[in-house]
N, C-alpha and C positions, 0 to 999 in steps of 0.2 A: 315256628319250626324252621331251625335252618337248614334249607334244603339247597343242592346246586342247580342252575338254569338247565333246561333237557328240556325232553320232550314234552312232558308233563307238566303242570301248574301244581305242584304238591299239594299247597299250601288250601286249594280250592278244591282238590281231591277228597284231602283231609273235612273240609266243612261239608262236602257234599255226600259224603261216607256215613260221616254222625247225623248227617241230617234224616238220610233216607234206610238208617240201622235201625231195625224193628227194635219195640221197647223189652225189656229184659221180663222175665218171668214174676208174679206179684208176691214179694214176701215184705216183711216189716223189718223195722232198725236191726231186731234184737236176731232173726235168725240171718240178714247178710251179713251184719258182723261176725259171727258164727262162720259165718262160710268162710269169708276172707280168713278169718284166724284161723281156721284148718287145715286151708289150703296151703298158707305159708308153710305151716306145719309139717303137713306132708309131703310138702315140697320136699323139707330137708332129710326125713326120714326115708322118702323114696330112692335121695341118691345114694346113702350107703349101701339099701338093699340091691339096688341097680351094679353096682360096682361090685357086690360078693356074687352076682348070680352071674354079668357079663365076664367078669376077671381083667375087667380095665379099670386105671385109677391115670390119673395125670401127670404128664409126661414132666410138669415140673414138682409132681410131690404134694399140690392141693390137695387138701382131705377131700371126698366127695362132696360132702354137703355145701363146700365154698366152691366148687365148679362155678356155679352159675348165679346173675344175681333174680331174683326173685320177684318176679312185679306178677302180683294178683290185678288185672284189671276188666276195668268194663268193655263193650264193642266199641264205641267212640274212640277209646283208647287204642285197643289193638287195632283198628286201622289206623290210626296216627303212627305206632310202631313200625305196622307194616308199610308205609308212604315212606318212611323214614330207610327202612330197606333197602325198597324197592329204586329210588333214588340214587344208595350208596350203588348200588348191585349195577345201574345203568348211567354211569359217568361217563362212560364212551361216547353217550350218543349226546352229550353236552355241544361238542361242536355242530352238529346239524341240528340244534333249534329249531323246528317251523317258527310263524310267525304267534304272535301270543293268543288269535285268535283258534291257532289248531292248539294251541297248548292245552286252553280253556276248553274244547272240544275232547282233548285225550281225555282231561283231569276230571269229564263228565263219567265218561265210560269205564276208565281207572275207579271213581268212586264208586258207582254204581257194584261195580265187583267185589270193592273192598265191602262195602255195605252189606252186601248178600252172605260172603264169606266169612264177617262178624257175629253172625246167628247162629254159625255151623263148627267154626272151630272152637276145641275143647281147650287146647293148650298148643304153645308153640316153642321151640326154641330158637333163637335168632345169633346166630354166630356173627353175625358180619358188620353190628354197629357199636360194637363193644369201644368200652375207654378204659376199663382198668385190668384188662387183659381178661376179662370173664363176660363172656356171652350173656344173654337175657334171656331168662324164662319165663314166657307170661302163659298166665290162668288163668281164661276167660272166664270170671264166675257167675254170670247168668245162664250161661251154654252149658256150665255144668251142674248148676241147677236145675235146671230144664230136662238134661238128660236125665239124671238121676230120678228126677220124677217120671220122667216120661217112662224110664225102662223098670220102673218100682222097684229099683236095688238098694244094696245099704250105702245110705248118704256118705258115711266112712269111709269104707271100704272103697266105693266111686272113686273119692278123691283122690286116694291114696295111690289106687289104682290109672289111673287119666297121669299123676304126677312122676310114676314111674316109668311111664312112657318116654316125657321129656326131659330128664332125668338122664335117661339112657343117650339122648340124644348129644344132652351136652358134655358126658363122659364119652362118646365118641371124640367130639372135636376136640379136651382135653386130652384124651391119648394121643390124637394124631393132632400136632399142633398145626400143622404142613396143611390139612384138609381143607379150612375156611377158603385160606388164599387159595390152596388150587379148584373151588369152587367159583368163586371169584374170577379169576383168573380167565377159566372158559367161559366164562360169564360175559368177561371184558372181550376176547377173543370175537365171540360170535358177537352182543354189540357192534363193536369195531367195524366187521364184515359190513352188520347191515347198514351202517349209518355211511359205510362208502358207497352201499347200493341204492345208488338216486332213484330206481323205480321201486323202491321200498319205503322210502320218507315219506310219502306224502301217509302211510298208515303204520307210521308210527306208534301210536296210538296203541292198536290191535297185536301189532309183531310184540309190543311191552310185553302186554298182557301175556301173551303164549310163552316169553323167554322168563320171563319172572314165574310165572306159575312154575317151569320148569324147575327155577334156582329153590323155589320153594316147596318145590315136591309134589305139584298137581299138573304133572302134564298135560298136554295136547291131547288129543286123540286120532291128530294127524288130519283132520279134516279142516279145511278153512284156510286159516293163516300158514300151516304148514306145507303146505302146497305154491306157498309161494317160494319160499325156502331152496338153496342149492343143494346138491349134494352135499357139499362139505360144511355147509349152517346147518343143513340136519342132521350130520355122524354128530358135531357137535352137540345139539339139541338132545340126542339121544346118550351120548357120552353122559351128561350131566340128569338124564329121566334114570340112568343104568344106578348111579352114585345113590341118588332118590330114594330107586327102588331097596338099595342096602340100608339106607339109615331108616328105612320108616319098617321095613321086614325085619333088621334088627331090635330095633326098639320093642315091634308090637311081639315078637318071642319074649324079651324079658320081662314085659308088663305080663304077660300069662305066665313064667317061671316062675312066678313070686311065691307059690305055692299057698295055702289054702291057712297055713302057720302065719302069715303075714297078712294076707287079705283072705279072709273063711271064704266067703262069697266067690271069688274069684271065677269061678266055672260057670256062675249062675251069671254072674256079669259079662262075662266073653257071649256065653249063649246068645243074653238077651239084646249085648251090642250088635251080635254078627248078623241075627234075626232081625234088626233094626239095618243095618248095613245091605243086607238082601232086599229088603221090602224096598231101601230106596233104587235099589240099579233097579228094579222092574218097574219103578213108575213109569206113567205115560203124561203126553201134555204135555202143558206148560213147566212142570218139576222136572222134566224129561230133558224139555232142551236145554231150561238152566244147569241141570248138569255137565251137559255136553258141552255149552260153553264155558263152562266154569272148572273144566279137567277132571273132573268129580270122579267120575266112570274111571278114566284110568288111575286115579287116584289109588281107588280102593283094588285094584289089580296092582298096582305098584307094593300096597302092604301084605297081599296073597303073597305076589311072586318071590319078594324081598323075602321074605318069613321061609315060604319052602327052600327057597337058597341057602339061608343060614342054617336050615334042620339038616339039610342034605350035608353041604362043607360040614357041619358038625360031628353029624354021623361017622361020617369019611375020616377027618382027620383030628378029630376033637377037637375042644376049646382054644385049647394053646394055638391049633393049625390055622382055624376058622380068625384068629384077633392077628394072625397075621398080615389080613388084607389092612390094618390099620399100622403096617410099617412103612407104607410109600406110595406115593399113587401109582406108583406102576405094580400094586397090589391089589387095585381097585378092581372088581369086575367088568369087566367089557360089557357091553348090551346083549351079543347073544350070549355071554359064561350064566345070566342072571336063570336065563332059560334051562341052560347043561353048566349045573356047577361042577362037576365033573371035567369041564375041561377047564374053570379055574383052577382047581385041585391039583391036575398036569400043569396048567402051565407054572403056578406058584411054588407046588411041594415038589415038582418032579415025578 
């Protein structure tokens, strides 16, 4: 993996991810092939429907279904993907290297994250390491094996379902070409910040962790590592949880819009995912605090809140009003608009 030097050891991330990534769910040759070939499948049928329900298609004219390229993989894999990220996401902090012995130390607690987090996510989009100008969309197919068994829904339907999710994601950042980099961008900003604050190097390590889950949509929850944080690294922080909370509350509206004509099931599967969703914020324990350090909790508030914004901006101004925040990023909701869309609505429409 070519990764650039920082604060991480990518490379020993990456083996310490796949090493300690629980094994995938037990099926034989003939139904994971199945799976993969469905998934691609429904990869490509999820973005047209994504695009007739959203009313975005791509700022240069890509049919939906070529948005994005398409990688069904294992966990091993998508932490490799995500190392590869997470790396592009944090070049800033290339010039404050610790020594390779803190690196090997990050790229312990880096894995360990990736590792845990490969069992849990279903599908991902990844805007930001793209080479042929289209983002990656990966489908973890053991994770959605697993679920699907776990919540007794239709194996179809699931897929199809999970795919129109990220689907939506990547016709986001095809409407709004601007978005990646100015995700990016704050990304580099706050890096930059930290890697000039010498009493923040030495936990490096930790600050990753909380800024990258940020960029990848599982914030903080303000406790910990956020406390270390300035004022103006945390309007940052939150600027980029505010963005978050739009694309993952966008998305999970149109994964439910799809209507019952495209996925029958659809009602039965929101049920039994949001039911599954609940059971886990009330854990206690040991699942408890992995949560908490793993941004989880606010995670699943970031696709509440994100979701009642876009019903609300809908409401208010329709479709046409609401795909306006994808004309500029001084369209984007502010961190408190997410709470009172209503005052994105004033400040946007007038």
């Amino acid at each position: 993996m070519d990764t650039p030097e920082g604060p991480v050891d990518w490379e020993l991330a990456t083996r310490i991810a796949a090493r300690l990534a629980a094994p995938g769910p037990v099926a034989d040759r003939a139904e994971l092939t199945a799976l993969v070939d469905e998934l691609r499948d429904a990869a490509g049928r999820a973005a047209v429907h994504a695009s007739a329900i959203t009313g975005l298609s791509a700022a240069d004219g890509t049919p939906p279904e070529q948005v994005s390229t398409v990688l069904v993989v294992d966990r091993p894999h998508w932490a490799q993907a995500n190392a590869q990220v997470f790396a592009a996401m944090t070049g800033p902090l290339a010039g404050a290297a610790p020594s390779a012995t803190a690196r090997a130390g990050a790229a312990v607690q880096v894995g360990g994250v990736l590792a845990l987090l490969s069992g849990k996510v279903l599908g991902q989009f990844d805007p930001f390491t793209s080479r042929d100008g289209h983002g990656r969309l990966l489908l973890v197919a053991p994770n959605v094996l697993h679920h699907e068994r776990r919540l007794k829904v239709d194996p179809s339907d699931f897929r199809l379902w999970v795919a129109l999710h990220e689907q939506t994601h990547a016709l986001q950042f095809a409407a709004a070409p601007w978005l990646a980099d100015h995700l990016r961008s704050r990304a580099g900003e706050l890096m930059t910040d930290l890697a000039a604050d010498k009493a923040l190097v030495p936990r490096a390590g930790e600050l990753l962790q909380a800024v990258t889950r940020a960029v990848m949509g599982g914030a903080d929850d303000g406790v910990g590592v956020l406390d270390l944080l300035s004022a103006r690294q945390r309007e940052v922080f939150e600027e980029v949880g505010a963005v978050m909370a739009l694309l993952e509350g966008h998305a999970d509206v149109a994964m439910d819009e799809v209507g019952p004509r495209v996925v029958p099931s659809v009602r039965k599967i929101r049920k039994a995912f949001e039911a599954r969703r609940d059971e886990a914020a009330r854990s206690r324990g040991m699942d408890r605090v992995l949560r908490r350090l793993l941004g989880l909790d606010t995670k699943l508030a970031q696709y509440r809140d994100g979701a009642a914004f876009v019903r609300a901006v809908r409401k208010d101004v329709g479709l046409d009003g609401l795909n306006a925040v994808w004309a500029s990023a001084g369209h984007l909701p502010l961190p408190q608009e997410i709470a009172d869309p209503r005052a994105w609505v004033r400040r946007v429409h007038g």
